[in-house]
N, C-alpha and C positions, 0 to 999 in steps of 0.2 A: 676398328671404327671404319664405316664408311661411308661415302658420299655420294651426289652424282649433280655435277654444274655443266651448266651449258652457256655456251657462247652462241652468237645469233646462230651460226652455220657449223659449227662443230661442239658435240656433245664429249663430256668427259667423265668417266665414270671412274670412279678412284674408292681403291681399297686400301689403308693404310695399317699398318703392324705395329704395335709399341712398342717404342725402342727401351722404354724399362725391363719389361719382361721377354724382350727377342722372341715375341710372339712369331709363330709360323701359319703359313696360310694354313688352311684344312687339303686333305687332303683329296676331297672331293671337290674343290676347284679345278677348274679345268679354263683351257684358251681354245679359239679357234681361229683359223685366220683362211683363207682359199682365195682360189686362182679365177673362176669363172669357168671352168673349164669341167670341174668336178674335183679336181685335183687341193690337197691341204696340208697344213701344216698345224699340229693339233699337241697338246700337252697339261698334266697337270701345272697349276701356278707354280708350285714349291719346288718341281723340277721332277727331275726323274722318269720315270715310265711305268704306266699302271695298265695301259690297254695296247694288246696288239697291233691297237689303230692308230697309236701316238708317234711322231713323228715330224721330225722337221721338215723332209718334204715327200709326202704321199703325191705322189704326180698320177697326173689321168692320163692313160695312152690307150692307144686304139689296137682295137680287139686283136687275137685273143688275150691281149695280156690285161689290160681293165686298169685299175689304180694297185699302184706298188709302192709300197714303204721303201724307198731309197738311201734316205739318212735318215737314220733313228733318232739320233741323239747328236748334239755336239756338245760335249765336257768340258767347260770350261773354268779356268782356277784363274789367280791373278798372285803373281809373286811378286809381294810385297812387305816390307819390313824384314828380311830376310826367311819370311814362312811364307809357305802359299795356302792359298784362301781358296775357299770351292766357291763358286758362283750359284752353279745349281745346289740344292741341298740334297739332292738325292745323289749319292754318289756312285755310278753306275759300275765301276770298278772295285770298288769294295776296299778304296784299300787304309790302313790306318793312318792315318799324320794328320791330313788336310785340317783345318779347321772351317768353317761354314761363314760365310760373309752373310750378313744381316740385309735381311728382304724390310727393306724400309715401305718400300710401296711398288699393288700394282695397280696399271690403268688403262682405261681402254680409251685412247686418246684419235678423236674420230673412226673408233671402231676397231684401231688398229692395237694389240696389247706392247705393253711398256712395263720393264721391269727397271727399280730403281736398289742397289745395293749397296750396302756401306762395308766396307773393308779396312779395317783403321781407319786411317787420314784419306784416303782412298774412294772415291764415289764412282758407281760403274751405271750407267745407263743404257739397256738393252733394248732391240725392241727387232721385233718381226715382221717384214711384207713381204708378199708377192705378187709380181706384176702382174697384171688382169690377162689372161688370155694365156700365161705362160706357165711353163713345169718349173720353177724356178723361184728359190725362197731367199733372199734374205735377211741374213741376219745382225743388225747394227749396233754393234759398243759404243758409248760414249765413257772414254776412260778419262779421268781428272784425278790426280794425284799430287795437290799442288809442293813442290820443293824433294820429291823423292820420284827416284827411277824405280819403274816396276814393269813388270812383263805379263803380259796376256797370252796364254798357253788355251789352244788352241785342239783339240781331241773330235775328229768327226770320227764318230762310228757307225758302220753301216752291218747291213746284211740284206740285202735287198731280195722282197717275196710280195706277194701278192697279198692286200693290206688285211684281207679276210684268212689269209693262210694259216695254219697252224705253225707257230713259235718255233717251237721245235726242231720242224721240217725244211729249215731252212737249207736252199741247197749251197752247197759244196760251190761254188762257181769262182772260178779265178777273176778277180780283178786287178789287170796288168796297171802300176800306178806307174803317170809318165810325172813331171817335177820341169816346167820352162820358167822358171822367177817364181811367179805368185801366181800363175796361172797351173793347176794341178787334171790331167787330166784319167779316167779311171775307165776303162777299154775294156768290154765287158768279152767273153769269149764266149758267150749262149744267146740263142735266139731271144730264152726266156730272160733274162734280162738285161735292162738298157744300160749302155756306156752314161756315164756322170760326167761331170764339169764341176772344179770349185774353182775358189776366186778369193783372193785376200786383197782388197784395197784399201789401203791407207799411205799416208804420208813417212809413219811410224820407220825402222828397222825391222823385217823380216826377216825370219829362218826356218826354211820350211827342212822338218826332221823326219821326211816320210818312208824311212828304210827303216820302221821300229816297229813293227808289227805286232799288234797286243789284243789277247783275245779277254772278252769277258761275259761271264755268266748272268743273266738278268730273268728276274722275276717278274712276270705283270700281275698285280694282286690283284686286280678287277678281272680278270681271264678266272682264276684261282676262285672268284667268289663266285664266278657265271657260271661254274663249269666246265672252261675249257682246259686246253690246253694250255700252260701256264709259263714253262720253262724252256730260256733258248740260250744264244749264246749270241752277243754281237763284234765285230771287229773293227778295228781300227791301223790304219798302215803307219800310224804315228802320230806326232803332232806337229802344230805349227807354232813360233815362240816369236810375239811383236814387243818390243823395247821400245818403252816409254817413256819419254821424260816431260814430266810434268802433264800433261794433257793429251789426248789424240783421239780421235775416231779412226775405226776401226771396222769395214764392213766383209762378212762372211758370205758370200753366194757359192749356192749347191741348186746344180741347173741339170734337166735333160738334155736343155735345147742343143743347137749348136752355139760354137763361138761364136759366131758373129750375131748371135739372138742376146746371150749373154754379155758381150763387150759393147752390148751397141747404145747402152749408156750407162753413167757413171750410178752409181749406190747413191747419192743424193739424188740425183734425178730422178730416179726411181721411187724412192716416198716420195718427191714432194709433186711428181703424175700423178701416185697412184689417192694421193692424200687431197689435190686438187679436182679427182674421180668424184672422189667421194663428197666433198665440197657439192661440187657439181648434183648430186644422188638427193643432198641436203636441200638445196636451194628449189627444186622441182616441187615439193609439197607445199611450199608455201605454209610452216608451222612452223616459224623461224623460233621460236618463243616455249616451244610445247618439247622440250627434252624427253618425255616417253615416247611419241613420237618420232623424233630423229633417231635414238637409239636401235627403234624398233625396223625404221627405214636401213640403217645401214645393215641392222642384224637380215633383213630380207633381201640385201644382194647377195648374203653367202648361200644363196639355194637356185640363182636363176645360172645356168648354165649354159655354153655350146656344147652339145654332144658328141665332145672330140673321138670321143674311142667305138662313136660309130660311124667311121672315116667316109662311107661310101654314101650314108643320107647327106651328112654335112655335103660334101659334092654335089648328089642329086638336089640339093634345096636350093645351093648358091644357083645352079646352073638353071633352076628354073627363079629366079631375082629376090628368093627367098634367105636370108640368116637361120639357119636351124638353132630355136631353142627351147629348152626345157626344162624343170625343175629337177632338183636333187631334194627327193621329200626330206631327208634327215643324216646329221650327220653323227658319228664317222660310218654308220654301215649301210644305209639303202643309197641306192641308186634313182630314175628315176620313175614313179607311179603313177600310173592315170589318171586314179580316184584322187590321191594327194596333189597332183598339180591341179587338176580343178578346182576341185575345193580351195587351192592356195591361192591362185589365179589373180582375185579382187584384189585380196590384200596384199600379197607380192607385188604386185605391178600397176594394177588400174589405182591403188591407193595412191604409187607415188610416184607416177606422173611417168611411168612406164608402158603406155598402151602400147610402144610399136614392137616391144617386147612382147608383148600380151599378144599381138597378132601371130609373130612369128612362130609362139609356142602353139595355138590355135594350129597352124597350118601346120606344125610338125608333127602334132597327133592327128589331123584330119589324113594326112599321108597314110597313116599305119592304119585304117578302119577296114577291117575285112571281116565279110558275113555281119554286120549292122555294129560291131564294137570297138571299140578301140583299145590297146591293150592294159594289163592289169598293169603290169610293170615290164621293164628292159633289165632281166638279169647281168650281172658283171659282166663283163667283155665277151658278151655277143652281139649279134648283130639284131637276131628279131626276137619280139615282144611275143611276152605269154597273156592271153585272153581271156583268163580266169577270172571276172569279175564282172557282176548284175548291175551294179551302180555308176563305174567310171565311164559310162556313154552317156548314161543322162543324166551325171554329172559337167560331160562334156558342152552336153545342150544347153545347162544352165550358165555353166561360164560364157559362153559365145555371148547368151543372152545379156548379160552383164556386160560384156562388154563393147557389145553395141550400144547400148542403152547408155556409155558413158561414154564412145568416141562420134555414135550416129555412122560409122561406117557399114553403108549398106555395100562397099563392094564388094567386103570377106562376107556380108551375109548371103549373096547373091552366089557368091564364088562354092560357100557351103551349102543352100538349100537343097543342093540335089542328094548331098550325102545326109542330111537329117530324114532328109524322106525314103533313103533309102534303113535309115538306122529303124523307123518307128517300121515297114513292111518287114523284116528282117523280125522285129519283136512282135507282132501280131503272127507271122506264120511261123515263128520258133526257129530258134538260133541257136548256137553253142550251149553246153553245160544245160541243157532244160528249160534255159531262159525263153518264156515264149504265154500270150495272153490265152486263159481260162477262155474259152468261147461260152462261157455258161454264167460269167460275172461282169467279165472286161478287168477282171484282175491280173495283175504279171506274177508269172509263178516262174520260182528258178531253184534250181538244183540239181547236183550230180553227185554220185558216190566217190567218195574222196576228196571232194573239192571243196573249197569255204569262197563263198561269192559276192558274199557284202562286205563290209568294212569290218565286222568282226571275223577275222579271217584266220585266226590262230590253229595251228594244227601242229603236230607234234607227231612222226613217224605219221600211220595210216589215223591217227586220230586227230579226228574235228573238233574243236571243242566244241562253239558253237554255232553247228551246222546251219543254222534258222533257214532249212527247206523249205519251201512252200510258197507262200507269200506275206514275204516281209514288211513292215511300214515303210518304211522309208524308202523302200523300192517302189513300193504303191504311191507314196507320195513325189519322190520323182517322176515316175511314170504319168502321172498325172499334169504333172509342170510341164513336163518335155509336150506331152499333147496340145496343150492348152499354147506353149509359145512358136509350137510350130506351128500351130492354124492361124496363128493370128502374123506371120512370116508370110504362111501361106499367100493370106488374104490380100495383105499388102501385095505381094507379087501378079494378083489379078487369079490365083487360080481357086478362086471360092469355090469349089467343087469339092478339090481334093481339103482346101480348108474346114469346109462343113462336116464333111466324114470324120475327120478327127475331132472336131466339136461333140458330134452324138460319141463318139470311141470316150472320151475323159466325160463326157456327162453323167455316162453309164457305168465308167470307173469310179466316180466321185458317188454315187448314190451308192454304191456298192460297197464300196470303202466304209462309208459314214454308216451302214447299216453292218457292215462286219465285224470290224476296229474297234467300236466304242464299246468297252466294259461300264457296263452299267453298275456295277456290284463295286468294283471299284475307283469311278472317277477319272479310270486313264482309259489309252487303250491298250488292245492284244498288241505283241510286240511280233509275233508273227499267228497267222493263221491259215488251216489247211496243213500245217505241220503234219512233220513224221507222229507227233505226239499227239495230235489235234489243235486246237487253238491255245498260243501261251500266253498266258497272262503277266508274265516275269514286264516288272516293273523298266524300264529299259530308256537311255535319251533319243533311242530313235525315233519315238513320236515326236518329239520336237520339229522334227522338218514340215510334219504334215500342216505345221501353223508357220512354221518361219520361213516359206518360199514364196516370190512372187506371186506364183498363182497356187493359194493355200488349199486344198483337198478336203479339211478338214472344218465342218460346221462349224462357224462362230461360236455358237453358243455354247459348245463346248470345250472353245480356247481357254476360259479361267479358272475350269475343273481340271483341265489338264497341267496347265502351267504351273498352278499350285502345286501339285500331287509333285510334279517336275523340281521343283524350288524348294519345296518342304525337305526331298530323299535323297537328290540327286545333285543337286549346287553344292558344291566348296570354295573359297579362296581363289581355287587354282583351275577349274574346270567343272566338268559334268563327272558323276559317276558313271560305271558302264553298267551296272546294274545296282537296285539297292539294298540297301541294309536289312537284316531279314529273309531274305531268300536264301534260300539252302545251297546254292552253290554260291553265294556273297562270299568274295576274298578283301580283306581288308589291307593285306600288304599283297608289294608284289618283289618278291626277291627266291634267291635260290638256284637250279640248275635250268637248263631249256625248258624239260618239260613243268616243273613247278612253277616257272615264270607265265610260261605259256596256260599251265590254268586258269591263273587271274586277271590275265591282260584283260579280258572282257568282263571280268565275272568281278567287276567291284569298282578297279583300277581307276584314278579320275584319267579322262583325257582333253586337255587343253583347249583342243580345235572349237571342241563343241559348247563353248562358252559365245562363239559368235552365233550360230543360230540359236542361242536362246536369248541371245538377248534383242535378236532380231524378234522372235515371238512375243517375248515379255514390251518392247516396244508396240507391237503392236494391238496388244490389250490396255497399256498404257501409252496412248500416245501420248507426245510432246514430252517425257517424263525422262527426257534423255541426263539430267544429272542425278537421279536417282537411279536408273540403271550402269551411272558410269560405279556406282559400286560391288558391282559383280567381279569387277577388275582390280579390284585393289590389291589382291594376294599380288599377280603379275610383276611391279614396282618391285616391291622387296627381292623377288626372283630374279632379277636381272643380277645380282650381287652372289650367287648361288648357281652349282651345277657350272654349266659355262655361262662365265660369264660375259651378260648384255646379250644373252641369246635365251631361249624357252625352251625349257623341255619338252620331250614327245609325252609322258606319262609320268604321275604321281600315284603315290600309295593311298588309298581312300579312306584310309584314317587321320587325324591327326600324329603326326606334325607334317603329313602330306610332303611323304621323303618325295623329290624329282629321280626317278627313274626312266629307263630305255635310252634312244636316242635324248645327247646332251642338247645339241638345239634340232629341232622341227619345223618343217616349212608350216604344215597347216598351223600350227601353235601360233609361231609368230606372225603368218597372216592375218589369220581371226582375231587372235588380239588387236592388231594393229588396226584391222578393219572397223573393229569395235571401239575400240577407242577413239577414232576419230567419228564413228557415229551417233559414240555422245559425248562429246564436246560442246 
């Protein structure tokens, strides 16, 4: 059974397991918890390890090493009634005796996960944070055992690798364990990886048994199902054993930082910061009342980051009066994208009352614009960005635009106009990858052998799937916006000259458009044309933007043959399809190895994000009609309960029962949602 209540300023979402039948979570729940930093702490509910990316603390360090799985697992039993009880139920060690302590309930109590367990007479209260800004996770027992002495055994195990690394290949690396009281220090002997910190604080009796060194075998069955590499081994220098009588708290910290980062306050302190943060995150939206809402606010701080692990812009930004920051599109494995932080942009930050975020992140991509783009993404722990993409610059112009429009700060527009005017001469004379305008349409045409440049970007060794060379909608429809809000910047700035010139450039792209785009034969339009293939008619949600952006590209009168044709093939519950049903490359699931994954990402797959421009579209064929579009959202509610939970998925299967697949939560997902959902309220 589950529920989800909220109090004015803290939302609580609770999963509970019947105690008749010692129901277990599913196994495809999941938690997540992170640092701001990129850094996380991430796990199935029921315990155990199912992804190489699971881990109680993934820390983010600066380049070359990127985020590292540190501590895998911490094992914990609780000796009680003369047997011991496993905490977790996956038991990472394999071994036979334990019995399983009963998962009465989990919750995500202001965002942050809480495990509640029954042990006999015995109740154990769990729960995980970490401090904002820091490599450093804990994790907090609440033991109550009322009239019997019981002990908390304690099991970290580690193998520290880089979180994307193969299982397997874990290396070989001495860690020297030093044992001062309860302070445990673990001295790493390689560049490649970082020296540890733990920490046991409680009132309790301690005995730390760290001369027992124990190796164990572990399986992740979600690697096994992807494809990958499946099987590794993790260690453990021992354990730690807290004597309880009757009651005690009991707090675990596993830190990169130094001592004095880690010691420099107590384990209470520390939630009731990081919980007072979050309060804080709460109170800024002003939707005291609207618990999808706050869930969705707190789930959108886990993506806005500092980009610690590119140590040298973080300096260049501070030093010019700037905070470097930027989104992490999804977690556990991307890093962070151009196209994805724009697109997230609104709803991450201007939704909740985050603009001076919003700025900062603006100015950390205007730094990286070289030859008129910004880049596609910032691979794992390097320093510079790859440029492969058609869309994440005048996606970038449409964020700006947005958020002027919502704070009226003309001085980051002032600050930028030179570099927009340098993005749009950059795409009229032709820029990187073939990005560059048709002198014979005023169309943008982009592509390159090898390369995927719009948001459907799946490739698989030298194969594209799908490539959509030529000239795509939605890049036309961009392209168009970006024209249209830099002239009218232009204008404002006094330089009507250069403003009129791009007035006639999007006039002559909009008549173009509307005369190449619209399928008359079928009510939509081409999804690209001038293709390798010629013009494709493949049913597709990227016409949607040509209606759902400020300045719309796309003839009114042909909004409600479109949006139709769009809502009849392409709406689910959960998202937009990527393409629809009926067409011969149509995938209805998406599961399997890289490469079978990768043929349907595009080719069916719902994606999340793009439930906000359409319903930006469909609002504006139907104005006012904001509670009648608030049902395109309604699959969203039940999902927060599913995959990770109180966060969204990147992608769903495009059939019914519309399984959550890819990344477990997604920044564009939970933007757009969130965006949407307060826009029809």
């Amino acid at each position: 059974m589950t529920s989800a209540t909220s109090a004015v300023t803290r939302p609580v979402r609770r999963l509970r397991f019947g105690e008749g039948d010692r129901a277990r979570p599913d196994a495809s729940l999941e938690w997540l918890v992170t640092n701001g930093l990129g850094g996380y702490a991430s796990g199935p509910v029921r315990g155990g390890l199912t992804r190489r990316y699971h881990g109680m603390l993934v820390a983010s360090l600066p380049a070359p090493l990127g985020r590292m799985v540190c501590l895998s697992a911490l094992r914990t039993t609780l000796v009680t009634g003369g047997r011991d009880v496993l905490i977790d139920h996956e038991d990472l060690m394999r071994l036979e005796g334990p019995d399983a302590a009963y998962l009465r309930e989990f919750r995500l109590d202001a965002g942050l996960p809480v495990w509640v367990y029954a042990a006999g007479h015995a109740v154990i209260e769990k729960r995980v944070v970490m401090p904002t800004r820091q490599n450093t996770t804990h994790v907090r027992f609440h033991v109550s055992s009322p009239g019997e002495r019981t002990v908390l055994r304690l099991m970290p195990f580690t193998s520290p690798r880089a979180h994307e690394g193969p299982v397997s290949a874990t290396p070989d690396v001495p860690l020297r364990v030093s044992v001062h009281g309860s302070l445990v220090d673990l001295a790493s002997a390689s560049d490649d990886v970082p020296s540890m910190r733990w920490l046991v604080s409680t009132q309790a009796s301690i005995a730390c048994h760290l001369d027992r060194p124990w190796s164990s075998a572990v399986e992740y069955a979600l690697e096994r199902d992807r494809g990958y590499d499946f099987a590794g081994t993790l260690w453990t220098p021992g354990e730690i054993a807290i004597a309880i009588d009757n009651e005690a708290t009991v707090d675990f910290a596993v830190s990169t930082e130094p001592w004095d980062v880690v010691l420099a306050a107590p384990a209470a302190t520390v939630v009731e910061r990081e919980i007072a943060r979050r309060d804080d995150l709460l109170a800024r939206t002003a939707r005291p009342d609207d618990t999808m809402a706050a869930e969705l606010t707190l789930a959108a701080d886990q993506f806005i980051v500092t980009p610690v692990g590119r140590f040298r812009e973080v300096a260049e930004g501070r030093a010019e009066g700037e905070e470097p920051r930027t989104i992490i599109a999804g977690y556990p494995w991307f890093t962070d994208w151009g196209r994805d932080t724009m697109i997230s942009l609104e709803g991450l930050t201007l939704a909740t009352g985050r603009a001076r975020e919003a700025a900062h992140i603006l100015h950390t991509f205007a730094h990286h614009i070289r030859d008129g783009l910004i880049p596609n993404l910032f691979p794992e722990g390097v320093h510079q960005g790859l440029y492969h993409t058609a869309d994440a610059t005048l996606w970038f112009v449409h964020a700006v635009g947005r958020y002027v429009d919502v704070t009226g700060d003309r001085a980051m527009l002032a600050a930028l106009l030179p570099a927009f005017v340098d993005i749009v001469e950059h795409h009229i004379a032709g820029t990187r990858f073939g990005i560059h305008v048709d002198p014979d349409d005023g169309l943008l045409v982009e592509g390159a052998d090898h390369y995927q440049l719009t948001w459907m970007d799946a490739k698989v060794g030298d194969w594209v799937v799908t490539p959509r060379r030529g000239k795509a909608v939605e890049i036309n429809a961009l392209w168009y916006h970006a024209l249209c809000q830099i002239a009218a910047w232009l204008d404002a700035d006094g330089r009507r000259v250069r403003a009129g010139a791009l007035r006639q450039a999007a006039a002559r792209a909009c008549a173009s458009f509307n005369q190449r785009f619209w399928n008359e034969a079928t009510g939509h339009l081409y999804d690209v044309v001038d293709g390798e293939g010629g013009d494709d008619p493949a049913c597709r949600p990227n016409q949607i933007l040509a209606i759902a952006l400020p300045h719309a590209v796309l003839d009114p009168a042909r909004w409600p043959s479109v949006l139709d044709v769009v809502e009849r093939t392409l709406v689910t519950p959960v998202g937009l399809r990527s393409l629809a049903p009926g067409h011969p490359d149509y995938q209805a699931k998406y599961f399997g190895d890289l490469q079978a994954r990768d043929a349907s990402y595009h080719q069916g797959t719902v994606w999340a994000w793009l439930i906000g421009p359409f319903i930006d579209a469909w609002l504006k064929v139907h104005p006012g009609e904001t509670a009648t579009a608030r049902r395109f959202l309604a699959g969203f509610e039940p999902h927060l309960d599913a995959a990770c939970v109180g966060s969204i998925s990147e992608i769903f299967d495009a059939a019914p029962p519309f399984t959550p697949r890819g990344c477990f939560a997604q920044a564009w997902s939970v933007a757009e949602v969130l965006r949407a959902w307060i826009k029809t309220a």
